[in-house]
N, C-alpha and C positions, 0 to 999 in steps of 0.2 A: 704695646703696653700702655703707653700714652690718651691711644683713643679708647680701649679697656674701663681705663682709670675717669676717664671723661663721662666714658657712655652711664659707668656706675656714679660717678657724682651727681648728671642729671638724675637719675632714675632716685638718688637719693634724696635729693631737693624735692623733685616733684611730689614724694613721698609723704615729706615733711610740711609742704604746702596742703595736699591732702587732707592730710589729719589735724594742721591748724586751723581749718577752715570748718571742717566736720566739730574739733571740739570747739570752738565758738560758737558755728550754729547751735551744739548743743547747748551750750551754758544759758543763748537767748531764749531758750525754755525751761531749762532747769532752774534758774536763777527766781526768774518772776514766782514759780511755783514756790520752792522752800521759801520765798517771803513772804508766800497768802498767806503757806500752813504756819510758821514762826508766829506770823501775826496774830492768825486765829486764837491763839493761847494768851494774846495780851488785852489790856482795856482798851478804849478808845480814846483816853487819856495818855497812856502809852505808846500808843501806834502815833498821835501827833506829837508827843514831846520828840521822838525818834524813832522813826520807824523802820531804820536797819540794825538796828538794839536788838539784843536776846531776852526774853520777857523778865521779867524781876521775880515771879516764880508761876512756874503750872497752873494754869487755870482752866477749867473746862465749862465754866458761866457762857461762855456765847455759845455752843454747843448745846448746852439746857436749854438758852432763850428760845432756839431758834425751834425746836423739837420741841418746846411746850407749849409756843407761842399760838394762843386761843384762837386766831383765823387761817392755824396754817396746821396743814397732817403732810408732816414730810412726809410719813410712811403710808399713805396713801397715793401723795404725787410721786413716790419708788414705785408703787405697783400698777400705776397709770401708764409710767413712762415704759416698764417691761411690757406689759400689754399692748400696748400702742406699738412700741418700738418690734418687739417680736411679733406683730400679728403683722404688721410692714416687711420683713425680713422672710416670713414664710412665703406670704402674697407675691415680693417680687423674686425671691428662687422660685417659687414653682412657675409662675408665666413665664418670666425671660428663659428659665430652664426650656420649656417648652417651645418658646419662638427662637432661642439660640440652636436647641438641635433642628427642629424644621428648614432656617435659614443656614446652619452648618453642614450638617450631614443629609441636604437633599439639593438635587441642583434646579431651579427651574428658571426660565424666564426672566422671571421681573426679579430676583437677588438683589443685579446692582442698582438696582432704585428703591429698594427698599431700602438696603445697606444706607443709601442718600439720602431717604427720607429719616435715618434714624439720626444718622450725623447731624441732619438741618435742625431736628427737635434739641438736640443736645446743648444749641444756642440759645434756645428761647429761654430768657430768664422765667425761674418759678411765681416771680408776681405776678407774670403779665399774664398770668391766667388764673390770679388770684379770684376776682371779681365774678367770671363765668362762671368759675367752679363756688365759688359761692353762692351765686344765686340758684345755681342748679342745685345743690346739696341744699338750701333751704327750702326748696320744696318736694323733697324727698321723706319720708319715716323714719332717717336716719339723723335727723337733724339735730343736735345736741348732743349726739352717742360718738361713743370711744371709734365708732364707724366714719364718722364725718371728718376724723382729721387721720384715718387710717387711709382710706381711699384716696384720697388726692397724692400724698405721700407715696403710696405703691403706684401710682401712675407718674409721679415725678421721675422716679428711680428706675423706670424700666428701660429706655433709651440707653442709660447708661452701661447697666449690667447687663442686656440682649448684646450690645456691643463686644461687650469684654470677654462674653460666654461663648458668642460665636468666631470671634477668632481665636481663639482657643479649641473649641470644635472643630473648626474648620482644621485643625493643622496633625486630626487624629488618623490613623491611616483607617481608608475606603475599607480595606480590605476586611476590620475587622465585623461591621455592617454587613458587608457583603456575606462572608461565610457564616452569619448568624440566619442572617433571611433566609439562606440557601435550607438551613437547617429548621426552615418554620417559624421560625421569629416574627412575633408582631412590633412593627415598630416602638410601640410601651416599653417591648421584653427590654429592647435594644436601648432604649434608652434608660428605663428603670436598672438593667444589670449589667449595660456596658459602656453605655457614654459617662453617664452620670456618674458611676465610679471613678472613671477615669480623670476626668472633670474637678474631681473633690476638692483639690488645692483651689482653684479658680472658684466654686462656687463657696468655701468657707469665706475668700478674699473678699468677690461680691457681697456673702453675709456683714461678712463683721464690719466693711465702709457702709453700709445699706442699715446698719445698727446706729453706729453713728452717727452718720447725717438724720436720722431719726430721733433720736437722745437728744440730738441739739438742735430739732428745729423750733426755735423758737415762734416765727409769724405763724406757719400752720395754723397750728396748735392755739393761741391766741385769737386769730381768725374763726375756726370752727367749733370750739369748746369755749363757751360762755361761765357752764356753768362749774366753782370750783373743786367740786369732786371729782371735776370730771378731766382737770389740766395736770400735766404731768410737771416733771419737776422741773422741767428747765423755765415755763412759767411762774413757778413759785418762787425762783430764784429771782427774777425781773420782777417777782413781787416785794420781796425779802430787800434788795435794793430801795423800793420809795420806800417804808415802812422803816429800813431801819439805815434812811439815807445818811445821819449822824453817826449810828454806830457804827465805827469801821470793823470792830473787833466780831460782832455778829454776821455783819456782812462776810469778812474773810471766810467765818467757819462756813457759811452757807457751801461759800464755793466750795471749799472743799468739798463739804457733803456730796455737794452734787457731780464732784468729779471723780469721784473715788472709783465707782462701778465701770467709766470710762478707762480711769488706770489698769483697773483689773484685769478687764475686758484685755485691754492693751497687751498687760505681761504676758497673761494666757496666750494669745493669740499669734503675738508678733513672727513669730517662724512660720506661721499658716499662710499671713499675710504676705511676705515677704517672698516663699515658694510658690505662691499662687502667682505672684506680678512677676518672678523669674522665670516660671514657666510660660509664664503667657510673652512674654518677650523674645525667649531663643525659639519659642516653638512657634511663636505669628509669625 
C-alpha cells in the first residue's frame, strides 16, 4: 500500500512539474504577444509613460498610419508574401515528394549516401551561399522577379522536407507498391494515388513549416527583390521599423499586422502539424 501510495505521489509530482514547465514556456509567448497587441491601441506617448497600462481608450490611429502610409501598400506586401510563400510550398512538395518516394519506396545502391549527403547539406548555413546564388540569379531573366527570391527558398527547404518525407515513406509497408505494380501501376499511379495519400499528415506538416520559414524570411527576400513592389511583408515590417523608429505605437500594429496570417495559419493547422510529426516518430 505504502509503495501504491508512493509510486502514485511521484507520478503526481511529475505531473505537476509537466505542466508548470509547459504553462511557463507558454506564458514566455503569450505574454510578449498580448503586450505588442495592448500596445498597438496606445500612443507613443502612452507606451513610454507605462507600458504595461491598458490604453486610456481604443484607438485605431496606428493601424490607419501604417495602411495609408504613402511609401508603403501593406496589401500589396500580403499578396507578395502568399505568392512567394505559396509558390515556395508547391516547388518543395512536389520535388522533395518526388525524391522522398524515389529515395523511400525504391532500394538501390547509393541510398545511404545520399541519405548522407542530405543530412551534410542540412548544416550548411543559408548565407553561405548567399553570395553564389546571388551572383548566379543576377545573371539570369529572373532577376528582380517574384522568381529570384522563390528559387533559392525552394532549394533551401528541400534537404529538409526529402528528409522528413522519406522517412516517413520508408516506414509504409512494400506490400502495398508491390500489389499495385503487380496490377499495372506506373510508378506516378503509385505515388500520385497511394503514397502520397498516405503521406498527407507529413506532407501538410512539411507545408505549413515550409510556409513559415518562407513568411519570415527576411535576408532572402531583401537580398533578391530590390524593387518595392516587389518585397513581401516581412521586409515592409524592417522597413516600418526605421521609418517609424519613434513611433512605438505604429510599430506595435505593424507587428501585428504582419503576424495575424501566421496566427491563423497556426489555429487552422495545429492538429495537421502535430499528426504529421507523431506519425513520422512512432512510424520512423
Amino acid at each position: 500500500m505504502n509503495d501504491d501510495r508512493k509510486g502514485r505521489g511521484k507520478e503526481l509530482a511529475a505531473a505537476v512539474l509537466k505542466y508548470v514547465i509547459l504553462i511557463s514556456w507558454a506564458l514566455t509567448t503569450i505574454i510578449p504577444l498580448l503586450w505588442v497587441f495592448v500596445n498597438s491601441f496606445k500612443t507613443s506617448e502612452e507606451i513610454v509613460k507605462n507600458g504595461v497600462a491598458l490604453p486610456s481608450a481604443i484607438q485605431f490611429n496606428n493601424y490607419k498610419t501604417i495602411m495609408s502610409y504613402p511609401d508603403l501598400s501593406m496589401s500589396r506586401a500580403f499578396l507578395n508574401s502568399f505568392i512567394i510563400s505559396g509558390s515556395v510550398v508547391v516547388g518543395v512538395v512536389l520535388v522533395a515528394g518526388l525524391a522522398a518516394f524515389a529515395l523511400g519506396r525504391f532500394r538501390f545502391q547509393w541510398t545511404r549516401y545520399v541519405d548522407a549527403v542530405l543530412i551534410a547539406c542540412l548544416l550548411v548555413p543559408s548565407f553561405a551561399t548567399m553570395i553564389p546564388n546571388f551572383v548566379t540569379i543576377s545573371k539570369l531573366p529572373i532577376r528582380g522577379t517574384h522568381a529570384a527570391a522563390i528559387i533559392p527558398q525552394i532549394a533551401g527547404n528541400l534537404c529538409f522536407s526529402i528528409t522528413l518525407l522519406t522517412g516517413f515513406m520508408r516506414s509504409l509497408p512494400d506490400e502495398l507498391d508491390e500489389a499495385a505494380i503487380m496490377d499495372g501501376a506506373t510508378p506516378i499511379y503509385v505515388f500520385s494515388r497511394i503514397t502520397m495519400p498516405l503521406s498527407k499528415p507529413m506532407f501538410s506538416t512539411v507545408g505549413i513549416m515550409v510556409f513559415i520559414w518562407s513568411y519570415n524570411d527576411l535576408l532572402t527576400s531583401m537580398v533578391y527583390l530590390s524593387q518595392r513592389s516587389k518585397q513581401p511583408v516581412c521586409v515592409i515590417l524592417s522597413m516600418v521599423s526605421n521609418m517609424f523608429g519613434t513611433d512605438y505605437g505604429s510599430m506595435m500594429a505593424a507587428i501585428i499586422v504582419t503576424i495575424v496570417p501566421l496566427l491563423i495559419l497556426y489555429v487552422i493547422s495545429q492538429e495537421q502539424v502535430i499528426k504529421g510529426l507523431t506519425a513520422g516518430a512512432v512510424k520512423g
